[in-house]
Each structure stands twice: as C-alpha cells, then as structure tokens.
C-alpha positions as CSV (number, residue, x, y, z in Angstrom):
1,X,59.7,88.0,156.2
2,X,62.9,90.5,155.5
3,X,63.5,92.4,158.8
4,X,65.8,95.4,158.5
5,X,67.2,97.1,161.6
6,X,68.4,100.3,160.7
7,X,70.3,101.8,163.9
8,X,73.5,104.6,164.0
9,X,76.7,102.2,163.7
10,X,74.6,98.9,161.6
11,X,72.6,98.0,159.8
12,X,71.2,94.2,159.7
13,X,69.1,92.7,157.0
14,X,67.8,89.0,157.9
15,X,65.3,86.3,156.8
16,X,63.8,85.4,153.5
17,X,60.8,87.6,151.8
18,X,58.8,84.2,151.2
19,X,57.2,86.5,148.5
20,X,57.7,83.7,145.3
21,X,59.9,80.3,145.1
22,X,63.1,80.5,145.5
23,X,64.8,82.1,142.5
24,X,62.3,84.1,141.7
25,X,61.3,85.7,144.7
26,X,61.3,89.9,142.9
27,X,61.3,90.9,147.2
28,X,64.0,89.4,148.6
29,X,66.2,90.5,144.9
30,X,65.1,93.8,145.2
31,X,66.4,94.3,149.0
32,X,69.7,91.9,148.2
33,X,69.8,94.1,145.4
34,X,69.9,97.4,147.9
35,X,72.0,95.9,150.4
36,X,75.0,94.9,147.6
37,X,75.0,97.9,146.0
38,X,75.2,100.0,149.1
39,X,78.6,97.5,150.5
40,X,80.1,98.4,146.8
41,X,79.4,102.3,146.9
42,X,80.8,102.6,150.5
43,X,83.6,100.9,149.6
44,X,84.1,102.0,146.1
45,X,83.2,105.5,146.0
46,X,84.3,106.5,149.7
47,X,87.1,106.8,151.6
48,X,84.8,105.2,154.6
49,X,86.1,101.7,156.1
50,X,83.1,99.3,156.3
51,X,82.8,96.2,157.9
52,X,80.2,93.3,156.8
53,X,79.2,90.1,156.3
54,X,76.8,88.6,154.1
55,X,75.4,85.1,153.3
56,X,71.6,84.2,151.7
57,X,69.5,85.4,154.5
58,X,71.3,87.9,156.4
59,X,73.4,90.8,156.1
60,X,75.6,92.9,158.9
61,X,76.8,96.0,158.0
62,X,79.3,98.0,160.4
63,X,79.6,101.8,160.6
64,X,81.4,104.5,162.4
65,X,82.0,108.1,161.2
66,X,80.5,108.0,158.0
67,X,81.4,110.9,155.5
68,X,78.3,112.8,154.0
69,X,78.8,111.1,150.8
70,X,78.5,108.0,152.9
71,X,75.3,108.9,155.0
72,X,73.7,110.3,151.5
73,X,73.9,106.6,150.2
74,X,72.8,105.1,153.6
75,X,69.9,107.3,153.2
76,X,69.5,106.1,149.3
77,X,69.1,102.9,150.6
78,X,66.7,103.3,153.1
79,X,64.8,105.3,150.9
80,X,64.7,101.7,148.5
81,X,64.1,99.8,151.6
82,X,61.1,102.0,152.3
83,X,60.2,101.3,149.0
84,X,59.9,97.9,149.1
85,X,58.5,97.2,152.6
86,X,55.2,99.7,151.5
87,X,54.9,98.1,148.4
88,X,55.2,94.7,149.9
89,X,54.2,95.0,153.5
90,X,53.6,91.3,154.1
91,X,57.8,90.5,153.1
92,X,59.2,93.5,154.6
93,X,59.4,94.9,158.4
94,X,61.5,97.9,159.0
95,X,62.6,98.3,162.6
C-alpha cells in the first residue's frame, strides 16, 4: 500500500501500491507520476527552495513558506492524490 502523509512543512510518500507487477503497476505510476511533477513545478516555476529525496518506494518532500503559486500546486497534487486513493482505495491511504 502507498501511504501519503500530508502535514504543513512535508509531505512523505512511502511503500508500493501492489496494484499490478512491477512495471506495470498504473497505481503506484500515477502517484510517482504526482509526486515528480510537483518536485519539478516547485522548483521550476517558483521562486520556493525545496528540499527532497526520492528513491522507488518513498518520497520526502520539505517545505517552509510556500508562495501561493506554491501552495496552489501542493493543493493540485493532493487533489490527484485524492484521486487515486478513492479510485483505488485498496493501494492508497491518505493520512
């Protein structure tokens, strides 16, 4: 299962959705998807300093004083998140 722990300075992404095989799993894309694409807006389309790390299986993503245009693609991507965990409820815990 995909647990994401959305709090005020982080957000952490960890585990595997176990969905499909490796490869092929469409849940744990989809949130990897997400997570990418919110590191590369921060950092590309803000003036915001991020810090993160991620590997297969886990992502850490460190915050403080986010701009609006910063908080408006946090909320994008919880928005996706949301997405995914009611779609596949099994995969995907929001905390």
């Amino acid at each position: 299962m995909i647990v994401i722990e959305v709090r005020k300075d982080r957000i952490t992404v960890s585990g595997h959705a176990q969905y499909e095989a490796s490869g092929k799993d469409i849940v744990c894309a989809g949130v990897t998807a997400l997570v990418t694409t919110l590191i590369d807006a921060i950092t590309a389309l803000t003036n915001d300093k991020i810090q993160y790390e991620i590997m297969p299986g886990w992502a850490d993503i460190h915050f403080r004083d986010l701009s609006e245009e910063s908080k408006l693609l946090v909320d994008s991507f919880f928005l996706g998140v949301c997405n995914i965990a009611n779609e596949f409820p099994d995969h995907v815990r929001i905390m």
